[in-house]
C-alpha positions as CSV (number, residue, x, y, z in Angstrom):
1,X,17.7,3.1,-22.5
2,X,16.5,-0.8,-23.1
3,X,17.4,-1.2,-19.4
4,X,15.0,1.8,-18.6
5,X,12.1,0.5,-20.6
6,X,12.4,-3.2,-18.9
7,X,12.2,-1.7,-15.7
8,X,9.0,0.4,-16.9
9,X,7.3,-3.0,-18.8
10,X,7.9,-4.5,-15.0
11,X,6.1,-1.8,-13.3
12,X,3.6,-2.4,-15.2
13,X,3.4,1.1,-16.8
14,X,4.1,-0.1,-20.9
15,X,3.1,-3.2,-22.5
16,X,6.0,-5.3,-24.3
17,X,3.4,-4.4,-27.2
18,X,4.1,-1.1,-26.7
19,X,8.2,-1.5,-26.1
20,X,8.3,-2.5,-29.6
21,X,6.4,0.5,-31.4
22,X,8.3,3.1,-29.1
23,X,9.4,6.3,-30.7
24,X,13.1,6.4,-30.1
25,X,13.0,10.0,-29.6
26,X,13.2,11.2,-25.9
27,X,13.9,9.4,-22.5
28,X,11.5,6.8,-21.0
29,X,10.8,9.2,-18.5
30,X,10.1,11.9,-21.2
31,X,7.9,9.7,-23.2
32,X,6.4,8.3,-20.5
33,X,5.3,12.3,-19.1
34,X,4.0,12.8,-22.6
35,X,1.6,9.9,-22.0
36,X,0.0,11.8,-19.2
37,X,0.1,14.8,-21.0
38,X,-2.6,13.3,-23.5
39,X,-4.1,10.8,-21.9
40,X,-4.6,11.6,-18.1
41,X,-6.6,14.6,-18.8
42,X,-9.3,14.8,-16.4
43,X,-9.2,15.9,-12.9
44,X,-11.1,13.2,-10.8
45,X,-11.7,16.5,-8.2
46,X,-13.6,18.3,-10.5
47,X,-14.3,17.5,-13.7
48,X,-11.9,19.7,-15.8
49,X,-10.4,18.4,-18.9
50,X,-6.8,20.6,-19.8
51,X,-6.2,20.5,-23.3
52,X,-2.6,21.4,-22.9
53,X,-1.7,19.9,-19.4
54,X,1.8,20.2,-18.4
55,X,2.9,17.2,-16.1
56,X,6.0,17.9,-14.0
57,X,9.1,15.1,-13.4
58,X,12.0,14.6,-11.3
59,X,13.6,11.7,-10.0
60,X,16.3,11.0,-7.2
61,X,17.7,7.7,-8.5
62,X,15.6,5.1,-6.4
63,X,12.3,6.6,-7.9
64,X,10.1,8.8,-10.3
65,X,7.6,11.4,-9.5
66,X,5.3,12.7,-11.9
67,X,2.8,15.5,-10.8
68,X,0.3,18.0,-12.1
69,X,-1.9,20.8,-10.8
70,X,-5.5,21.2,-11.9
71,X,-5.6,24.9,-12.9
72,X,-9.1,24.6,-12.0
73,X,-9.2,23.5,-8.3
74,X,-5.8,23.3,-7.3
75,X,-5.7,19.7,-6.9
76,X,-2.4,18.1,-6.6
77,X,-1.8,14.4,-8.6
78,X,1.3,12.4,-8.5
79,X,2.5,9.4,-10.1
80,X,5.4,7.8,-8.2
81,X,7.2,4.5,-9.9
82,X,10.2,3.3,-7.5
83,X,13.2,2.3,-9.5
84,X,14.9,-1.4,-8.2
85,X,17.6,-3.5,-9.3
């Protein structure tokens, strides 16, 4: 899980601030997906803030896609972080 976080603190996507006041509970990925979940709120399309947004995630080894549909205008964001040795 350490491993995990490193490669997230070199993407760029946590702080090493952050890495040390993690909650242990969940995965990286999950943690990270409930970042978006209250923070990236807003659709840049239209406006709409979604109180209870629900961010989807899958990964095929060699990367990470997070994506969400505004229920208001349909419009489609993604996230993707490519995972490297």
């Amino acid at each position: 899980m350490d491993e995990l976080i490193d490669i997230f603190i070199r993407m760029g996507v946590i702080s090493c601030y952050m890495k040390s006041r993690i909650n242990l509970g969940g995965t990286p990925f999950e943690r990270l997906r409930s970042r978006y979940e209250n923070t990236d709120t807003k659709c840049p399309d239209c406006g709409y803030v979604c109180d209870s947004c629900s961010w989807t995630s899958k990964s095929d080894g060699r990367r990470v896609v997070y994506h969400y549909v505004c229920p208001s205008c349909d419009a489609d964001r993604e996230h993707v972080f490519r995972l490297t040795k």
